[in-house]
BAFIVO-14058 format. One record per residue (C-alpha): residue number from 0; residue in one letter; x, y, z. Coordinates in Angstrom, 2 decimals, always signed. Example, Ala and Ser with C-alpha at 12.3 -4.5 7.8 and 13.67 -1.06 7.14 Angstrom:
{nr 0	rest A	X +12.30	Y -4.50	Z +7.80}
{nr 1	rest S	X +13.67	Y -1.06	Z +7.14}
# end
This chain:
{nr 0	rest X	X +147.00	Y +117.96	Z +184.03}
{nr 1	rest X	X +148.60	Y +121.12	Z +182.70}
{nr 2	rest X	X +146.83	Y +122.65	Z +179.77}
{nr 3	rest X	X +147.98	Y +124.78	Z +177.19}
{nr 4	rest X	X +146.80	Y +126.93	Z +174.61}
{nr 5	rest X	X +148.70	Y +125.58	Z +171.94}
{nr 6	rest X	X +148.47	Y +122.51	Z +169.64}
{nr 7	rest X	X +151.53	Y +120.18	Z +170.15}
{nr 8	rest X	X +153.30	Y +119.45	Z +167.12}
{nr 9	rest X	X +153.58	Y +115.57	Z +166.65}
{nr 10	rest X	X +153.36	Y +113.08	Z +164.02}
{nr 11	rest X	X +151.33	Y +109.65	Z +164.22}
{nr 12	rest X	X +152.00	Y +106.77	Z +162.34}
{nr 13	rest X	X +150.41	Y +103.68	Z +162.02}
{nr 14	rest X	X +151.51	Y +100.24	Z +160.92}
{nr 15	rest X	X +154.71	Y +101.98	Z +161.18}
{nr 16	rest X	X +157.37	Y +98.32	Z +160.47}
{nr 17	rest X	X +156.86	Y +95.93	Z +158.57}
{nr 18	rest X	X +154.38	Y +93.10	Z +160.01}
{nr 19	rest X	X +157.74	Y +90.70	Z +160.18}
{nr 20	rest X	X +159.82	Y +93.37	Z +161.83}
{nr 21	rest X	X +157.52	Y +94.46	Z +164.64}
{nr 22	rest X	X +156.81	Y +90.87	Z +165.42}
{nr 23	rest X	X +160.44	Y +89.96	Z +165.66}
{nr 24	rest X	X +160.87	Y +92.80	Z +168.55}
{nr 25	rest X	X +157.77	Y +92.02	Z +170.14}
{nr 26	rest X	X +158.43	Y +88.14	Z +170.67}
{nr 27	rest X	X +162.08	Y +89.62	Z +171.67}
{nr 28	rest X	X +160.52	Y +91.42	Z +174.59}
{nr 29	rest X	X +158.25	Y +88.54	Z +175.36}
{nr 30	rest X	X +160.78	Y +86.19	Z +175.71}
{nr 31	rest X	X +161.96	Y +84.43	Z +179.05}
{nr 32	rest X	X +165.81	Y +85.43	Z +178.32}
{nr 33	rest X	X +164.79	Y +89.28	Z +177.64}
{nr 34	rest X	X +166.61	Y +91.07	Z +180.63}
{nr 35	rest X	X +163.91	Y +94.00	Z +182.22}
{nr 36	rest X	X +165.80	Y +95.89	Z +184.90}
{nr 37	rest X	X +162.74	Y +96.59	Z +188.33}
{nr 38	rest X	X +162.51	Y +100.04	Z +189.20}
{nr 39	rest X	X +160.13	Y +100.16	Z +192.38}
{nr 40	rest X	X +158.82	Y +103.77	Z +191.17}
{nr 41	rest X	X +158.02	Y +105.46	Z +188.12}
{nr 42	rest X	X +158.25	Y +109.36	Z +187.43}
{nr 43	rest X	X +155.19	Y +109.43	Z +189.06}
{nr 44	rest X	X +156.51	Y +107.56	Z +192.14}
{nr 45	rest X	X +152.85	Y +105.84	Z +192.63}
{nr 46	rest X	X +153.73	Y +102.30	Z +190.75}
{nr 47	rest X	X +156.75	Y +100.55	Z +189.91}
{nr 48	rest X	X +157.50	Y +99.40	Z +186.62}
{nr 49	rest X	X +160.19	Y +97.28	Z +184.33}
{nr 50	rest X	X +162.56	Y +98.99	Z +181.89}
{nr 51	rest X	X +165.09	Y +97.88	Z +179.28}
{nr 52	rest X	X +168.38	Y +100.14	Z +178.07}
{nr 53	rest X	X +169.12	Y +99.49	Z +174.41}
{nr 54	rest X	X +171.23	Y +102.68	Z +173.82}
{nr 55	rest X	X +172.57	Y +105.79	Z +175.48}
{nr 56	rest X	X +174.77	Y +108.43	Z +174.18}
{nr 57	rest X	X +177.53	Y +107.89	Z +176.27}
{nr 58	rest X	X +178.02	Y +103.89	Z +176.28}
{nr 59	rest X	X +176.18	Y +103.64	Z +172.72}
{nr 60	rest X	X +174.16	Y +100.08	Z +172.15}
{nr 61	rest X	X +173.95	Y +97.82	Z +175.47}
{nr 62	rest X	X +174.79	Y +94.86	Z +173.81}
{nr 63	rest X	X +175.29	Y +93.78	Z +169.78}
{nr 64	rest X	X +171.63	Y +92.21	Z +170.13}
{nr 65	rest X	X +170.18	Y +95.34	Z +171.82}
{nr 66	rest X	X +171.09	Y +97.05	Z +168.16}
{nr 67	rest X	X +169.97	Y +94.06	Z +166.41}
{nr 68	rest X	X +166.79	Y +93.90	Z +167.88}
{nr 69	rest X	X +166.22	Y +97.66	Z +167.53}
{nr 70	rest X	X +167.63	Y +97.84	Z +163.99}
{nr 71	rest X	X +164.57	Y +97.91	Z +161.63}
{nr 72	rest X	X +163.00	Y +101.20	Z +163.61}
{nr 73	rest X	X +166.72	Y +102.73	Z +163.57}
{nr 74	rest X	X +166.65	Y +101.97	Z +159.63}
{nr 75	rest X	X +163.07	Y +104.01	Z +159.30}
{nr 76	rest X	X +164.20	Y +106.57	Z +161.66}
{nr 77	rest X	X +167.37	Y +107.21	Z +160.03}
{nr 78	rest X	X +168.89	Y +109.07	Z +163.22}
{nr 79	rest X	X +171.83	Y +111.25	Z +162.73}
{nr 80	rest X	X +172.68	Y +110.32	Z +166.56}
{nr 81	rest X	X +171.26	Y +108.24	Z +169.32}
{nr 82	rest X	X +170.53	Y +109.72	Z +173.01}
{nr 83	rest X	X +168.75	Y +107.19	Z +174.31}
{nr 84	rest X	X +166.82	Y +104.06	Z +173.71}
{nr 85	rest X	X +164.86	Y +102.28	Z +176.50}
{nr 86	rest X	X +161.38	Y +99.98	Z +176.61}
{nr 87	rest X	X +158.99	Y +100.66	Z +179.52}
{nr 88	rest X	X +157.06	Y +97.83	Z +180.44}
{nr 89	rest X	X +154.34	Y +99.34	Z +183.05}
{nr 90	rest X	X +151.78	Y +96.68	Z +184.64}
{nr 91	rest X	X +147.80	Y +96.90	Z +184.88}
{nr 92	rest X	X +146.18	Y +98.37	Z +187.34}
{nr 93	rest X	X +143.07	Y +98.51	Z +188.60}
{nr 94	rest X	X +142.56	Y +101.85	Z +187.15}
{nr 95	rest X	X +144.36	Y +104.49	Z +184.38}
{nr 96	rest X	X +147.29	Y +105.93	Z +186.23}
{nr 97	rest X	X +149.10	Y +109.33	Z +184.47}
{nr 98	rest X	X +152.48	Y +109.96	Z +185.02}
{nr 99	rest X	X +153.47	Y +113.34	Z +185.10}
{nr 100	rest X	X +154.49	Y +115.08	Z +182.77}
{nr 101	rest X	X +158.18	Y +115.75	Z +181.79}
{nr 102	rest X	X +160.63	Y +116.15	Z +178.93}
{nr 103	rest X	X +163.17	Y +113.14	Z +178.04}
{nr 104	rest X	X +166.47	Y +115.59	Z +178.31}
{nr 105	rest X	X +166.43	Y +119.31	Z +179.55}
{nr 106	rest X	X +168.40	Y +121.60	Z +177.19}
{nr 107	rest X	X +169.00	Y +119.27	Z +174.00}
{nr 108	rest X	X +166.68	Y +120.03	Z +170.82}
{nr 109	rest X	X +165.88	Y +116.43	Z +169.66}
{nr 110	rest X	X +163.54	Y +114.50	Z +168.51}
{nr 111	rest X	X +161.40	Y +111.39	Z +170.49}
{nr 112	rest X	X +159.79	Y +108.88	Z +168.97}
{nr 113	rest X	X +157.60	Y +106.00	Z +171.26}
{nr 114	rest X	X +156.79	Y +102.79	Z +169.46}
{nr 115	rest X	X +153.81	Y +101.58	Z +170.85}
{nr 116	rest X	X +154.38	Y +97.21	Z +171.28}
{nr 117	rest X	X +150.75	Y +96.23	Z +172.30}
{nr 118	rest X	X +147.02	Y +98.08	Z +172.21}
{nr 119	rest X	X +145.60	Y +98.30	Z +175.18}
{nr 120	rest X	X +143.50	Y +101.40	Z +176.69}
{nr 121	rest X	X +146.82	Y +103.24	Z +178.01}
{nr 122	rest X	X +147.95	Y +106.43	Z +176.23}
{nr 123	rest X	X +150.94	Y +108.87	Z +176.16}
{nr 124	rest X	X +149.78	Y +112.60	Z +176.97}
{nr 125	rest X	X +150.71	Y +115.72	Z +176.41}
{nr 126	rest X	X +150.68	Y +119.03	Z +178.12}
{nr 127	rest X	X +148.24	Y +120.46	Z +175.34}
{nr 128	rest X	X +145.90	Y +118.08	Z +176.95}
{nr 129	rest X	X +145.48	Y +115.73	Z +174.01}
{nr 130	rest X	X +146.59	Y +112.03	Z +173.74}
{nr 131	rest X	X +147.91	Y +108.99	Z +171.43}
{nr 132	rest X	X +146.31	Y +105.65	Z +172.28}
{nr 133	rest X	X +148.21	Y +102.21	Z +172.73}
{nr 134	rest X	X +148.52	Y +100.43	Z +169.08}
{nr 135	rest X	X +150.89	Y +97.89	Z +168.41}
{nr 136	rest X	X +152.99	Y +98.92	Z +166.04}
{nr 137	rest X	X +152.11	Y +102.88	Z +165.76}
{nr 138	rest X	X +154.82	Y +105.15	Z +166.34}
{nr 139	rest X	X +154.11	Y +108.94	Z +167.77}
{nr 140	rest X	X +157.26	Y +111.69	Z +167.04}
{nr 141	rest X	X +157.23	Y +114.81	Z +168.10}
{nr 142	rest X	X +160.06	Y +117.44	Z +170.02}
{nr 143	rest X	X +162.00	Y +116.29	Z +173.16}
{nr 144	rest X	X +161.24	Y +119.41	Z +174.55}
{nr 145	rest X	X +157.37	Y +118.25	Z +174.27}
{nr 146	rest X	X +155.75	Y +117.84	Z +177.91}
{nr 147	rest X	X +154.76	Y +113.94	Z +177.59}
{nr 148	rest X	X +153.62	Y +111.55	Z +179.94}
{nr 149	rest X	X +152.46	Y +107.58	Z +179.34}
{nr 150	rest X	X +149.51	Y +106.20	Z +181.56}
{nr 151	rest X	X +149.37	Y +102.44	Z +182.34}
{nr 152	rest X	X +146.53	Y +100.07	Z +181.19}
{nr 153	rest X	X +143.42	Y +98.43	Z +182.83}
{nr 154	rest X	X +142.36	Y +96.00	Z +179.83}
{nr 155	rest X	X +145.46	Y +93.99	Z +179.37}
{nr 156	rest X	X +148.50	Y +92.35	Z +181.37}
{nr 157	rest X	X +150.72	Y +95.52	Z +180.67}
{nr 158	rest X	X +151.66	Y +98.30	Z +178.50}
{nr 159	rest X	X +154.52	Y +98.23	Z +176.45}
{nr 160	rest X	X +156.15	Y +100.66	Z +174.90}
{nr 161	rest X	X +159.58	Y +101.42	Z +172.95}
{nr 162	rest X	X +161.25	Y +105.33	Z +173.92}
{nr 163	rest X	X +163.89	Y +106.73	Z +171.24}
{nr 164	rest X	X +165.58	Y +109.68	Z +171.83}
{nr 165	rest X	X +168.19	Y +111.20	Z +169.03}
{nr 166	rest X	X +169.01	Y +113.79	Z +166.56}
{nr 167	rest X	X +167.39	Y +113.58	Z +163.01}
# end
C-alpha cells in the first residue's frame, strides 16, 4: 500500500437515503431480473467480480429504470453532470483482498461518491493509508483524482457497492 503524508480530503455520511429509498435499490440489485455483467478480473486481476452500468457520459442512463432506480441518490447529489455510474458486486473470499489503487478518470477534476449497499468487513482505501468500512446505506465523497481502492469481504456472501462519478 502506498502511503502518503497527507490527509485525504473526503466526506462520510451515514444513513445517507431515506430508509424507503435505500431499500428500494437494494431489493433492485437483489432481484433475479437485475442484469450484472461477469468480468473474470478486477483491477487487481486476482478475482473476478460482477458489475452493473447505470450511466456514462457518453450514452447517458442505460435504460429509463437504470435512472429510476438511481434517482433518489442523484436527487441528494444534485450533480451538475454524470460521468459514470456503475455497482460492483465483488464475492467473499476466504480472506480481505485490496485492489490497487487507482483514480476513476485520469485528467477530469470531479467528484466520486461510493454508496455502500450492505455492511460487511470490506472497506474502500485510500493512498493516505486510511479506510471507510462497508455500511449499508453510508455514502463516502471525496476527489476523483483521490487514489482509492475497495477490498472484498470475508463475513458475508458479497460486497456491494454503488460508484458515481460527475461534476458537482
Amino acid at each position: 500500500m502506498t502511503t502518503c503524508s497527507q490527509t485525504i480530503e473526503k466526506e462520510v455520511i451515514d444513513n445517507f437515503l431515506p430508509d424507503n429509498d435505500f431499500n428500494f435499490i437494494r431489493k433492485t440489485l437483489s432481484d433475479v431480473s437485475f442484469y450484472w455483467g461477469f468480468i473474470p478480473k478486477s483491477i487487481s486481476g486476482e478475482k473476478p467480480q460482477l458489475v452493473h452500468l447505470f450511466c456514462d457520459a457518453i450514452g447517458g442512463f442505460t435504460t429509463p429504470q437504470a435512472q429510476r432506480i438511481i434517482s433518489p441518490v442523484i436527487q441528494k447529489l444534485r450533480p451538475s453532470a454524470l460521468l459514470k455510474i456503475k455497482a460492483n458486486l465483488q464475492w467473499q473470499q476466504d480472506t480481505i483482498i485490496e485492489d490497487p489503487l487507482h483514480v476513476d478518470f485520469t485528467g477530469v477534476q470531479a467528484t466520486t461518491s461510493i454508496l455502500y449497499m450492505n455492511t460487511c468487513n470490506g472497506y474502500t482505501h485510500f493512498e493516505d493509508g486510511s479506510k471507510v468500512h462497508s455500511v449499508a446505506n453510508r455514502i463516502v465523497t471525496f476527489p476523483t483524482q483521490t487514489l482509492h481502492a475497495g477490498a472484498n469481504c470475508t463475513d458475508d456472501i458479497a460486497r456491494v457497492v454503488i460508484n458515481f462519478n460527475y461534476h458537482k
